[in-house]
PDBQT receptor file of N, H, CA, C and O in Angstrom, charges set to zero:
ATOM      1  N   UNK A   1      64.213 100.471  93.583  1.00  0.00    +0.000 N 
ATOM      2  CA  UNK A   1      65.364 101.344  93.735  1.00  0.00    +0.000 C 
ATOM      3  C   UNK A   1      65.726 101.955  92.379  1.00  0.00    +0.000 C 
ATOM      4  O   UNK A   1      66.056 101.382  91.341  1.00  0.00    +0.000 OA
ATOM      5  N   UNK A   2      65.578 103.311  92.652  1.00  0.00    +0.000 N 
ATOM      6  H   UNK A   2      65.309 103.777  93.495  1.00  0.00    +0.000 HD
ATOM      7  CA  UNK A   2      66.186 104.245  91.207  1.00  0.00    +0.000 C 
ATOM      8  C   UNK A   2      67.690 104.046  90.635  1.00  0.00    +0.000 C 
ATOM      9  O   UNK A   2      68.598 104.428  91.372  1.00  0.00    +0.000 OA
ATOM     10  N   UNK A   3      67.996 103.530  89.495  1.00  0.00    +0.000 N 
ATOM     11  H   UNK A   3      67.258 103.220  88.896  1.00  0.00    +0.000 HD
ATOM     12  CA  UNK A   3      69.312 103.300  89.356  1.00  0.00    +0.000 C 
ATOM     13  C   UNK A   3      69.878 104.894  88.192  1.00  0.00    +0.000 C 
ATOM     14  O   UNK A   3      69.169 105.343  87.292  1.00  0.00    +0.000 OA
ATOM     15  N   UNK A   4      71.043 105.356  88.514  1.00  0.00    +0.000 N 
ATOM     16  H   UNK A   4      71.619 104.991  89.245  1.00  0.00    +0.000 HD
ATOM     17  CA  UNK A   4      71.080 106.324  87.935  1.00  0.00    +0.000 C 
ATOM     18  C   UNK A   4      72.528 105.576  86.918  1.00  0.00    +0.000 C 
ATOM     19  O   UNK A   4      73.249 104.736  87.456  1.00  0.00    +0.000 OA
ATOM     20  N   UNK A   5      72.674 105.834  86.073  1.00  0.00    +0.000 N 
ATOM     21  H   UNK A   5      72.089 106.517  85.636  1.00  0.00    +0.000 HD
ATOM     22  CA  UNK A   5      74.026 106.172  85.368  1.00  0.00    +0.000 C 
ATOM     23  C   UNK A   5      74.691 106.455  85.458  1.00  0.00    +0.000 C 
ATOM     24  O   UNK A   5      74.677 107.559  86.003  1.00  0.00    +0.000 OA
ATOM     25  N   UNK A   6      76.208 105.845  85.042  1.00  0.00    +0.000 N 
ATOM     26  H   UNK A   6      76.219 104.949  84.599  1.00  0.00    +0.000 HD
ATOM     27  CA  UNK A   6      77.263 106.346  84.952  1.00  0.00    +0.000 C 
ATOM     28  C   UNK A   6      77.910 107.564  85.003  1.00  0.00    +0.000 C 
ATOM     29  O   UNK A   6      78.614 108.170  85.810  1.00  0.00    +0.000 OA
ATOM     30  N   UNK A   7      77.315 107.797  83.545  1.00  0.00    +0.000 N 
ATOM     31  H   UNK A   7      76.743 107.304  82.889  1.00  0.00    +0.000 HD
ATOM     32  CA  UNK A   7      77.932 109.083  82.985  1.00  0.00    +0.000 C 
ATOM     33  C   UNK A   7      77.576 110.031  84.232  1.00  0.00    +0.000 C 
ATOM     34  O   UNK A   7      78.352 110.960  84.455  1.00  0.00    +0.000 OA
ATOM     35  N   UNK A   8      76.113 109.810  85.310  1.00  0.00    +0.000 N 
ATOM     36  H   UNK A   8      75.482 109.056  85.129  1.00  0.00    +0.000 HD
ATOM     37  CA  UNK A   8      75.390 110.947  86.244  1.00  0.00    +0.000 C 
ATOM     38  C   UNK A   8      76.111 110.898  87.477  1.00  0.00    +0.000 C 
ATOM     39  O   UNK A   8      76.090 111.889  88.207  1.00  0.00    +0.000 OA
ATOM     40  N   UNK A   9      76.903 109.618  87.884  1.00  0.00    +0.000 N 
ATOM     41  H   UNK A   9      76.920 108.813  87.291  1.00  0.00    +0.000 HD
ATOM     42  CA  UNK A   9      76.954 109.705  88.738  1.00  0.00    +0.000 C 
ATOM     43  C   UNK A   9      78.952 109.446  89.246  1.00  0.00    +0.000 C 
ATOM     44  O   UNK A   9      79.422 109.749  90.343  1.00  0.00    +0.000 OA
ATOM     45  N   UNK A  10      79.712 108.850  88.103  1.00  0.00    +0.000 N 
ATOM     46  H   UNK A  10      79.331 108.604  87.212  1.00  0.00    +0.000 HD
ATOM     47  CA  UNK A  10      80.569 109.420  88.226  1.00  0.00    +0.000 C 
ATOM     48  C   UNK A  10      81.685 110.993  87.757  1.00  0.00    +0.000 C 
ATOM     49  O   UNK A  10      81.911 111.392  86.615  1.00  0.00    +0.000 OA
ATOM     50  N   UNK A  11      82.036 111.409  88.663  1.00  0.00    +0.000 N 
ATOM     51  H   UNK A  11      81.853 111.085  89.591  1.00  0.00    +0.000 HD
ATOM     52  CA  UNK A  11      82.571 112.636  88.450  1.00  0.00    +0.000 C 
ATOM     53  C   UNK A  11      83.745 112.622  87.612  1.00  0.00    +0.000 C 
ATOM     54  O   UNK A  11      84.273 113.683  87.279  1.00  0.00    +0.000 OA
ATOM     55  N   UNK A  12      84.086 111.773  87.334  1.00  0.00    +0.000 N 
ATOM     56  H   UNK A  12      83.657 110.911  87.604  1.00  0.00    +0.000 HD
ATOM     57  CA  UNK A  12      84.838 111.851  86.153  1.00  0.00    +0.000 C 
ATOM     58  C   UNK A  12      84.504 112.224  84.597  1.00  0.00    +0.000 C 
ATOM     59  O   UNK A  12      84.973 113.047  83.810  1.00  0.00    +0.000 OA
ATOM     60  N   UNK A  13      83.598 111.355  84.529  1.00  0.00    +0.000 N 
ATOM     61  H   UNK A  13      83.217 110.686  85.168  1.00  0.00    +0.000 HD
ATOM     62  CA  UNK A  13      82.466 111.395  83.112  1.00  0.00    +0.000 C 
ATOM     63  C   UNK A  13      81.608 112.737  83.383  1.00  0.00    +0.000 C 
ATOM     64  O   UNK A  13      80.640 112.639  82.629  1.00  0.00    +0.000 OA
ATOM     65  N   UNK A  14      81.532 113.684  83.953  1.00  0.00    +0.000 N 
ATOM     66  H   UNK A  14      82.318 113.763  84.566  1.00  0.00    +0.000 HD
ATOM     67  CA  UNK A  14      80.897 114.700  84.025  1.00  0.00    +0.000 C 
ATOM     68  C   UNK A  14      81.056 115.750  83.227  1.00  0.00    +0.000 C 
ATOM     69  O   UNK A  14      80.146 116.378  82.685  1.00  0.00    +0.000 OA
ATOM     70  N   UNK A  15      82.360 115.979  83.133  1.00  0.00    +0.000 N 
ATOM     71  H   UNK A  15      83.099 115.468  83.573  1.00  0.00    +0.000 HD
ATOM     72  CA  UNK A  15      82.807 116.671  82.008  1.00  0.00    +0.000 C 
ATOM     73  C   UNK A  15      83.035 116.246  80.624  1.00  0.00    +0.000 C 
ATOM     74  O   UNK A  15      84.185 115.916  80.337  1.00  0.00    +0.000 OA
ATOM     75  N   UNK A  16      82.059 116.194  79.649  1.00  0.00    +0.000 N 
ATOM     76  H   UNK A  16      81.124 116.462  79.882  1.00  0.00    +0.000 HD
ATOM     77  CA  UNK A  16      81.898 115.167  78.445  1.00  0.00    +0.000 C 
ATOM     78  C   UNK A  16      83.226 115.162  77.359  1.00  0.00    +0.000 C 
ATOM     79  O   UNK A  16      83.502 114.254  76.575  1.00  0.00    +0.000 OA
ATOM     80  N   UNK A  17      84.012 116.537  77.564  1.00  0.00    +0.000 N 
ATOM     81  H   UNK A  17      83.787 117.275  78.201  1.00  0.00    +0.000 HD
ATOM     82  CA  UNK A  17      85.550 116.298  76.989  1.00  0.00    +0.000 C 
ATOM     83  C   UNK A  17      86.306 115.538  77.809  1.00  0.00    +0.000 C 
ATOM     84  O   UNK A  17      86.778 114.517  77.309  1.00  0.00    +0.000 OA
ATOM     85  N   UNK A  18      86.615 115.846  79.288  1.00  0.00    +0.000 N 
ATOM     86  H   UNK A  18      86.232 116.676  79.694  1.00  0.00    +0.000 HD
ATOM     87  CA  UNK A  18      87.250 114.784  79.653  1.00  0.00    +0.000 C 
ATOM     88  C   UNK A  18      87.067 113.368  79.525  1.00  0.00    +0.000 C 
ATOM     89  O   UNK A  18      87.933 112.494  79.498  1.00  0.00    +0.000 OA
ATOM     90  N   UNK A  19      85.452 113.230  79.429  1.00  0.00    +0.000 N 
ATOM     91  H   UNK A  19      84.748 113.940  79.451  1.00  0.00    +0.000 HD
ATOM     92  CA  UNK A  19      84.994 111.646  80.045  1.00  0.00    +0.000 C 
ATOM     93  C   UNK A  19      85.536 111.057  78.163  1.00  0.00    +0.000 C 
ATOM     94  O   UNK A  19      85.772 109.866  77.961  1.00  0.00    +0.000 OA
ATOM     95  N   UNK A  20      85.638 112.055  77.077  1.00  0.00    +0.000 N 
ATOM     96  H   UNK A  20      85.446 113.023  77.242  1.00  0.00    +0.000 HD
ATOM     97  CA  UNK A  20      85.680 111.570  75.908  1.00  0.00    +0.000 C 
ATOM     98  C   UNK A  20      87.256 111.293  75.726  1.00  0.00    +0.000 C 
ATOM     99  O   UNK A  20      87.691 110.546  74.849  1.00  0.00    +0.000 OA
ATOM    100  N   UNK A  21      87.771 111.732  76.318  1.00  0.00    +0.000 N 
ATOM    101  H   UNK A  21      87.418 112.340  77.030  1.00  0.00    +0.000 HD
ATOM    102  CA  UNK A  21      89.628 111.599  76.470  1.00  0.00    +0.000 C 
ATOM    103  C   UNK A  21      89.743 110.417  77.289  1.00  0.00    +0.000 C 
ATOM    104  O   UNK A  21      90.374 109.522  76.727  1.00  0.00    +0.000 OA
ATOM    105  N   UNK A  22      89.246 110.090  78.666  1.00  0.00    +0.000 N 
ATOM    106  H   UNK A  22      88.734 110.817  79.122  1.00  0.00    +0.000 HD
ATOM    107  CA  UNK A  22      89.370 109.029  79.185  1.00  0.00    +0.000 C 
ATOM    108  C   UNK A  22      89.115 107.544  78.654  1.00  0.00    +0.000 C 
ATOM    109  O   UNK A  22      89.671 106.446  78.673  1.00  0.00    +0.000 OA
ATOM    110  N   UNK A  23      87.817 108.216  78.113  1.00  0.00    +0.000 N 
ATOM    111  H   UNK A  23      87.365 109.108  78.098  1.00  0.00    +0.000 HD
ATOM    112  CA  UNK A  23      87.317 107.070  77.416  1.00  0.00    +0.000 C 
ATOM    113  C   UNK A  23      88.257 106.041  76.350  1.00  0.00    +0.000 C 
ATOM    114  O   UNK A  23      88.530 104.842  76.299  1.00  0.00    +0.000 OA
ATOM    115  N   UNK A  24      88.542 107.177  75.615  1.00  0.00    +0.000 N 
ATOM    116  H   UNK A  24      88.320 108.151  75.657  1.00  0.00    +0.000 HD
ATOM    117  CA  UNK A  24      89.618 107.070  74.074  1.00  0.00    +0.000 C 
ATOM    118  C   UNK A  24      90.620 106.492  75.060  1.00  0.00    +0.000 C 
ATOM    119  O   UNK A  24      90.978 105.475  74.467  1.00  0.00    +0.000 OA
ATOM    120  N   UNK A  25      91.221 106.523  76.092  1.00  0.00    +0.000 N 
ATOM    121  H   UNK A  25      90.930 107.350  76.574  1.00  0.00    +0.000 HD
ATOM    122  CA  UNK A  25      92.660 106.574  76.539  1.00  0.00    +0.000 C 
ATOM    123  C   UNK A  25      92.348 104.735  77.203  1.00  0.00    +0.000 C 
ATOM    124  O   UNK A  25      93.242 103.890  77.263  1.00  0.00    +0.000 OA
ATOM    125  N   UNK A  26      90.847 104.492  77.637  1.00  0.00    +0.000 N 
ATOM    126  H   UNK A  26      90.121 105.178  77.588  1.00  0.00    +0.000 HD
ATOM    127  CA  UNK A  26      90.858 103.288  77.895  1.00  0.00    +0.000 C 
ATOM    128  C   UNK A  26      90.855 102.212  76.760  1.00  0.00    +0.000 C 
ATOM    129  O   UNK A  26      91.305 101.077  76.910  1.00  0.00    +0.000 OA
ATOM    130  N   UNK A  27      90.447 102.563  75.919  1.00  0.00    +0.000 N 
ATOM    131  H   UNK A  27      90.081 103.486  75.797  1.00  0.00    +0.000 HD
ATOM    132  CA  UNK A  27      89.937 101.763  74.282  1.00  0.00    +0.000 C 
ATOM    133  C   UNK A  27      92.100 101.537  73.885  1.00  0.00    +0.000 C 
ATOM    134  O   UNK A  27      92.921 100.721  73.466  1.00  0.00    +0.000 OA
ATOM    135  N   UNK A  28      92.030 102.319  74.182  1.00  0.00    +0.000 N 
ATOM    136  H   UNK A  28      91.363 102.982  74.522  1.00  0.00    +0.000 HD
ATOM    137  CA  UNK A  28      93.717 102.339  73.397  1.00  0.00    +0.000 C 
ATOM    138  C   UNK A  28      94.373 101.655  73.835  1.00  0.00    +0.000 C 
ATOM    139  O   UNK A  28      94.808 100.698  73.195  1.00  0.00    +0.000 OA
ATOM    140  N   UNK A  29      94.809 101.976  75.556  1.00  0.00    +0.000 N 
ATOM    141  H   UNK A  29      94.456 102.754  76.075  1.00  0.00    +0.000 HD
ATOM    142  CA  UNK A  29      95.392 100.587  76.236  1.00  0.00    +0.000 C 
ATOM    143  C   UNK A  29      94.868  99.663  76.647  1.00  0.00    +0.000 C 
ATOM    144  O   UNK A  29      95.312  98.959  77.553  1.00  0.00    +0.000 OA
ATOM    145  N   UNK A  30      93.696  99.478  75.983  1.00  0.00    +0.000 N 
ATOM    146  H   UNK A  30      93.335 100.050  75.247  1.00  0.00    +0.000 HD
ATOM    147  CA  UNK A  30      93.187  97.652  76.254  1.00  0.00    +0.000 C 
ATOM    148  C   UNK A  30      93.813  97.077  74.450  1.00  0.00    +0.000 C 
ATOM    149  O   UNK A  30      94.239  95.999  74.035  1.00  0.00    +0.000 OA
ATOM    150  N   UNK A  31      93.559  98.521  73.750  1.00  0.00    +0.000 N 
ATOM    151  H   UNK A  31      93.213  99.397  74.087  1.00  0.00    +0.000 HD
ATOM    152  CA  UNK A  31      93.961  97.519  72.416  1.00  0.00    +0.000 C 
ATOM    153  C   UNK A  31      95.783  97.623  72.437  1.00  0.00    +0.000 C 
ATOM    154  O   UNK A  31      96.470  96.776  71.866  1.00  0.00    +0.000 OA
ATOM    155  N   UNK A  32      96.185  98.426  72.951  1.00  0.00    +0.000 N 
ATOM    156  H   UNK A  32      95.627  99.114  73.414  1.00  0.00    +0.000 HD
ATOM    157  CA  UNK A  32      97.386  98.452  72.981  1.00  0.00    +0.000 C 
ATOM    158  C   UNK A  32      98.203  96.911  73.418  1.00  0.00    +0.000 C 
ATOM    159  O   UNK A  32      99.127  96.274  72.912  1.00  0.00    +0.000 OA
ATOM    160  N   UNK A  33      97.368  96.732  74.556  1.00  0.00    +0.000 N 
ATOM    161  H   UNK A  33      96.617  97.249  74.967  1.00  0.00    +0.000 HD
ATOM    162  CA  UNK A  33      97.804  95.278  74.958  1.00  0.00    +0.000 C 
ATOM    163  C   UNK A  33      97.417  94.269  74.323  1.00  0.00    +0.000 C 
ATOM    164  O   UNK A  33      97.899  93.218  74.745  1.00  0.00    +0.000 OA
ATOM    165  N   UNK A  34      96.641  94.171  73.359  1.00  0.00    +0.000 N 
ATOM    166  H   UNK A  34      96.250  95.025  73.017  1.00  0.00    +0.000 HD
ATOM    167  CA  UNK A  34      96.146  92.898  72.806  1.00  0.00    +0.000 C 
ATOM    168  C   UNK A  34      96.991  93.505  71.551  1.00  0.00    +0.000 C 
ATOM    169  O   UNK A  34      97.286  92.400  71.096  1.00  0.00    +0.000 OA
ATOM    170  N   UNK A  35      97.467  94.207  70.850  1.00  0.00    +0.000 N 
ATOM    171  H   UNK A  35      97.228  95.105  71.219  1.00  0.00    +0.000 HD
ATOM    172  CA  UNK A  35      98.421  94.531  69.844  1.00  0.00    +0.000 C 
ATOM    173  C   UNK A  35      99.746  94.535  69.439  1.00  0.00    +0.000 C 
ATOM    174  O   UNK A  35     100.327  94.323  68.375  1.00  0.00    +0.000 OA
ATOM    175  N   UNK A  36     100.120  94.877  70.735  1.00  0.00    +0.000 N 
ATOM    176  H   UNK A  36      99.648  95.049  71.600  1.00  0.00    +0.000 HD
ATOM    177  CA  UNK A  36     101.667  95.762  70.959  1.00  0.00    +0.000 C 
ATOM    178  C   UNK A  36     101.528  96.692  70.462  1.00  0.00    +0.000 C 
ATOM    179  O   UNK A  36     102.677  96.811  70.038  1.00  0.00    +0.000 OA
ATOM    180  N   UNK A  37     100.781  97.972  69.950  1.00  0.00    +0.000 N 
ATOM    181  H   UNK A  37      99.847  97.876  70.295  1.00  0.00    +0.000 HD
ATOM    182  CA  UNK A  37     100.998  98.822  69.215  1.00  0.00    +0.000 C 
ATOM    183  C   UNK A  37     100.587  99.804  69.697  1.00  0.00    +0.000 C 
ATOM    184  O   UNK A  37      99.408  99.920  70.034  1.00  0.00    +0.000 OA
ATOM    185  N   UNK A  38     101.432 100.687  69.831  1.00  0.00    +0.000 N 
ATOM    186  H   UNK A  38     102.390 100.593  69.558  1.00  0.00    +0.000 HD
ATOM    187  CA  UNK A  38     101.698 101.704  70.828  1.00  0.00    +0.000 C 
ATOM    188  C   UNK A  38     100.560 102.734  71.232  1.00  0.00    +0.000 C 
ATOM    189  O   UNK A  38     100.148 103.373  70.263  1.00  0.00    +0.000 OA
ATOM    190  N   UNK A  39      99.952 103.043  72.460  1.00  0.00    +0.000 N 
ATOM    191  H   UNK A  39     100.287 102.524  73.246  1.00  0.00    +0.000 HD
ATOM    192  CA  UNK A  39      99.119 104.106  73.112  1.00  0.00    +0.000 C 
ATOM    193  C   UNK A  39      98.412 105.048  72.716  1.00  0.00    +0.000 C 
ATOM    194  O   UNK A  39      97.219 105.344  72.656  1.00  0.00    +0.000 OA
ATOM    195  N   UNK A  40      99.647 105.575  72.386  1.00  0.00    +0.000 N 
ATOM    196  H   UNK A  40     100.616 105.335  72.435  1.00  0.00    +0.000 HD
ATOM    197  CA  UNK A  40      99.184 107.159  71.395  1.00  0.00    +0.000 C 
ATOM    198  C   UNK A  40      99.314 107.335  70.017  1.00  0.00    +0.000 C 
ATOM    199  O   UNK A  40      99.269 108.452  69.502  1.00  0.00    +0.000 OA
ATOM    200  N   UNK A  41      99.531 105.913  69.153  1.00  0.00    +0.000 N 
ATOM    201  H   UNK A  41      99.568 105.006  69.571  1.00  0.00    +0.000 HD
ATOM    202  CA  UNK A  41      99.112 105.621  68.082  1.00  0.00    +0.000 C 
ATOM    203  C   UNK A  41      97.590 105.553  68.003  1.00  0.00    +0.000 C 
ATOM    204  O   UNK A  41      96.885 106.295  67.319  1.00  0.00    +0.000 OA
ATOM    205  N   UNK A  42      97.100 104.373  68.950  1.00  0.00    +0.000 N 
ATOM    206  H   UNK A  42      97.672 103.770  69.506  1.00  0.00    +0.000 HD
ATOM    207  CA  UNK A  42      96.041 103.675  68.741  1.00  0.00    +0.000 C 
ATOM    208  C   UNK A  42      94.860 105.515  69.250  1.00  0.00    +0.000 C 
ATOM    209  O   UNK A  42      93.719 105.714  68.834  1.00  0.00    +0.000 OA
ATOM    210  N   UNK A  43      95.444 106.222  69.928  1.00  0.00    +0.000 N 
ATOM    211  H   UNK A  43      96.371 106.060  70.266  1.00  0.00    +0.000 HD
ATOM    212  CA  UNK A  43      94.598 107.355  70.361  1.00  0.00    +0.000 C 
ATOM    213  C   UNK A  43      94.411 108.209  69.296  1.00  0.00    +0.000 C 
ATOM    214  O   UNK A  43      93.305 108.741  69.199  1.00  0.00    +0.000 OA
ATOM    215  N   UNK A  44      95.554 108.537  68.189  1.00  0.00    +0.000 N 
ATOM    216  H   UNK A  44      96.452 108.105  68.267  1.00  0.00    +0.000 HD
ATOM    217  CA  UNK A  44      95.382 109.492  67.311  1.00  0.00    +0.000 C 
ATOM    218  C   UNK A  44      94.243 108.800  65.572  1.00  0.00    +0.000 C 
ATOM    219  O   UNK A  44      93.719 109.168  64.520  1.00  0.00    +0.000 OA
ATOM    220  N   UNK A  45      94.491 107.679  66.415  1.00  0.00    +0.000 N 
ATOM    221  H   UNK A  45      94.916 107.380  67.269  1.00  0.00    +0.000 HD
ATOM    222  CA  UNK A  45      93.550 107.038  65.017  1.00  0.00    +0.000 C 
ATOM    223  C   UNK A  45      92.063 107.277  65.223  1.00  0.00    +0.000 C 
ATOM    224  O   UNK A  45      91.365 107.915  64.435  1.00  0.00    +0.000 OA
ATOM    225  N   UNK A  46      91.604 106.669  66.434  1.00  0.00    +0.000 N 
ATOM    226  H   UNK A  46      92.171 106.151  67.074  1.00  0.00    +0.000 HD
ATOM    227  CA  UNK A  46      90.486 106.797  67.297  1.00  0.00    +0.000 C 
ATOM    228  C   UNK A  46      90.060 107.704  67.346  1.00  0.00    +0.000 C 
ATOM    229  O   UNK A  46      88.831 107.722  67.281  1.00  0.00    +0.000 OA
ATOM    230  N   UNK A  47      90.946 109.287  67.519  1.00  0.00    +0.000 N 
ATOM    231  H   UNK A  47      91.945 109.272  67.571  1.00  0.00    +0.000 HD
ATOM    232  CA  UNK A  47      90.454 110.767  67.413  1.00  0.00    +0.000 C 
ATOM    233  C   UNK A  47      90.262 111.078  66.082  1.00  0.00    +0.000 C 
ATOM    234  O   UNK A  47      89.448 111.965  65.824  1.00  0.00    +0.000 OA
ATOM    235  N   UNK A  48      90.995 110.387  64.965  1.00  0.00    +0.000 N 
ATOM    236  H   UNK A  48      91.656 109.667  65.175  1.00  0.00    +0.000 HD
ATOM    237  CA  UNK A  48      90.952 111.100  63.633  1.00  0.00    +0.000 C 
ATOM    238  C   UNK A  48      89.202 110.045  63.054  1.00  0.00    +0.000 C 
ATOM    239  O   UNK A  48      88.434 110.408  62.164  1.00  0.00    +0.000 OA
ATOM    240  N   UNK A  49      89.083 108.938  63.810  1.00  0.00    +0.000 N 
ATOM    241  H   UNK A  49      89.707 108.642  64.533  1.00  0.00    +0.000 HD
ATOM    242  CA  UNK A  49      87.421 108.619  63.408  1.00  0.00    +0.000 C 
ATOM    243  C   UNK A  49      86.617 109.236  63.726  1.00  0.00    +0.000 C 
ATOM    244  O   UNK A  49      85.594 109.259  63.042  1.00  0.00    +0.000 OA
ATOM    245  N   UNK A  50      86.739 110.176  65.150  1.00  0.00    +0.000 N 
ATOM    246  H   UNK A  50      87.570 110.158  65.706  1.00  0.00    +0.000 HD
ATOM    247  CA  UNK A  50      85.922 110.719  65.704  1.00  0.00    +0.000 C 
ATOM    248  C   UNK A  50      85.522 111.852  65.042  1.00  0.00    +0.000 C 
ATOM    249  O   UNK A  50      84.353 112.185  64.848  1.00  0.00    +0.000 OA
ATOM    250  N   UNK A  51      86.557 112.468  64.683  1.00  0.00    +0.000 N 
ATOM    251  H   UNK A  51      87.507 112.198  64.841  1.00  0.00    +0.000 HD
ATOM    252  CA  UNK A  51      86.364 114.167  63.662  1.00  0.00    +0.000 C 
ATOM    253  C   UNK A  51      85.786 113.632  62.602  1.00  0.00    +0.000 C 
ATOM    254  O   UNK A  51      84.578 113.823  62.458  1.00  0.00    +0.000 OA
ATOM    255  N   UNK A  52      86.486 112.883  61.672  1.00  0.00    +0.000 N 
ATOM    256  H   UNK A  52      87.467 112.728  61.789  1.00  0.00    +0.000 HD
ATOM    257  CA  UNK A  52      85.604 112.703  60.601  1.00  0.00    +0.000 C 
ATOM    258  C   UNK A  52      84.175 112.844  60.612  1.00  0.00    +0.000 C 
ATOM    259  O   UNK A  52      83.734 112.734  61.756  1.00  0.00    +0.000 OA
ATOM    260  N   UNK A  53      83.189 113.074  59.631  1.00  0.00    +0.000 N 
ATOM    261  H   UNK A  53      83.547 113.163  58.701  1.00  0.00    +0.000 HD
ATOM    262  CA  UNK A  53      81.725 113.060  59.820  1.00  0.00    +0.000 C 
ATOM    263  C   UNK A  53      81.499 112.018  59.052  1.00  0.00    +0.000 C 
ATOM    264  O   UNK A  53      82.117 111.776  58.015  1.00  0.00    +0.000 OA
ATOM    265  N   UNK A  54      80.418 111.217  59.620  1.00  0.00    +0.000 N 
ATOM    266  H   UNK A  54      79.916 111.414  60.462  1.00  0.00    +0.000 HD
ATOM    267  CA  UNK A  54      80.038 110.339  58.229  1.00  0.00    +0.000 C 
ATOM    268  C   UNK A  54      78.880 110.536  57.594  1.00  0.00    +0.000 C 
ATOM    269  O   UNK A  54      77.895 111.006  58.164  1.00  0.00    +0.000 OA
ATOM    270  N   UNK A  55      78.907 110.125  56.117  1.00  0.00    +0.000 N 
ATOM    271  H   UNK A  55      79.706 109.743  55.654  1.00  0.00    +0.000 HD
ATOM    272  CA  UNK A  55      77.613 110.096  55.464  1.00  0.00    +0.000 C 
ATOM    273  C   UNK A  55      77.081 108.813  54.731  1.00  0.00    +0.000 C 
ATOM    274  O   UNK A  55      77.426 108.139  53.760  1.00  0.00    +0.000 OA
ATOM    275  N   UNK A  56      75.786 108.798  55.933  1.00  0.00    +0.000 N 
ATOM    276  H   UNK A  56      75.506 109.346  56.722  1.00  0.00    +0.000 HD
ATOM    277  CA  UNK A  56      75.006 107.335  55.404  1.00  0.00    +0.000 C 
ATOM    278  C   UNK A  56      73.970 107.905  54.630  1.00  0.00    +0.000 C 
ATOM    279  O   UNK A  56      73.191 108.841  54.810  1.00  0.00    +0.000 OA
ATOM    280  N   UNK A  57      74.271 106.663  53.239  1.00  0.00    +0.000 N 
ATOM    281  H   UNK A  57      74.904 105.903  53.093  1.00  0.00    +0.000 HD
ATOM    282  CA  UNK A  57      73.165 107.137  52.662  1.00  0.00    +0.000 C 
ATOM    283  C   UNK A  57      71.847 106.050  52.568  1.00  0.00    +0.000 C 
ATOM    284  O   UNK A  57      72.086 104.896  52.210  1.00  0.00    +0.000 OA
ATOM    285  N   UNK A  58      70.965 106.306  52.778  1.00  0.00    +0.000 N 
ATOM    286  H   UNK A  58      70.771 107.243  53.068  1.00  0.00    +0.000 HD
ATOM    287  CA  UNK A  58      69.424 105.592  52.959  1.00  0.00    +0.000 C 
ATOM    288  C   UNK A  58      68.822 104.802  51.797  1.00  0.00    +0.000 C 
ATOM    289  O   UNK A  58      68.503 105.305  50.720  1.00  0.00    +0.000 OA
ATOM    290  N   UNK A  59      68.727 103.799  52.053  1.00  0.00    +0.000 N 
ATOM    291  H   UNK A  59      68.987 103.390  52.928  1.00  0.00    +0.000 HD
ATOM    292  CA  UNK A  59      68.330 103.217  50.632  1.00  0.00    +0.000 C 
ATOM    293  C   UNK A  59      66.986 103.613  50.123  1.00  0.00    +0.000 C 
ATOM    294  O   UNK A  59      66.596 103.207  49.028  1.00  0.00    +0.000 OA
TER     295      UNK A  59
């Protein structure tokens, strides 16, 4: 049996901005609850890692 993926097969995750907002919005209130620290704190931090670019450098 062919197993397909998530991301393919729910319609939520289809749209890769939304599924990236949902995503962020689940990470936040799971840490929100193990924190106390508020929702859309824990979201604007999470978005400001995301923009950043990083640079690895190779040994």
């Amino acid at each position: 049996m062919k197993e397909n993926s998530l991301l393919n097969t729910n319609r939520y995750l289809k749209d890769s901005d939304k599924a990236h907002r949902l995503i962020t919005r689940s990470i936040a209130s799971s840490t929100a609850i193990e924190t106390g620290e508020s929702i859309a704190v824990i979201e604007q931090k999470i978005n400001r890692l995301r923009s950043k670019p990083f640079h690895i450098k190779l040994a």
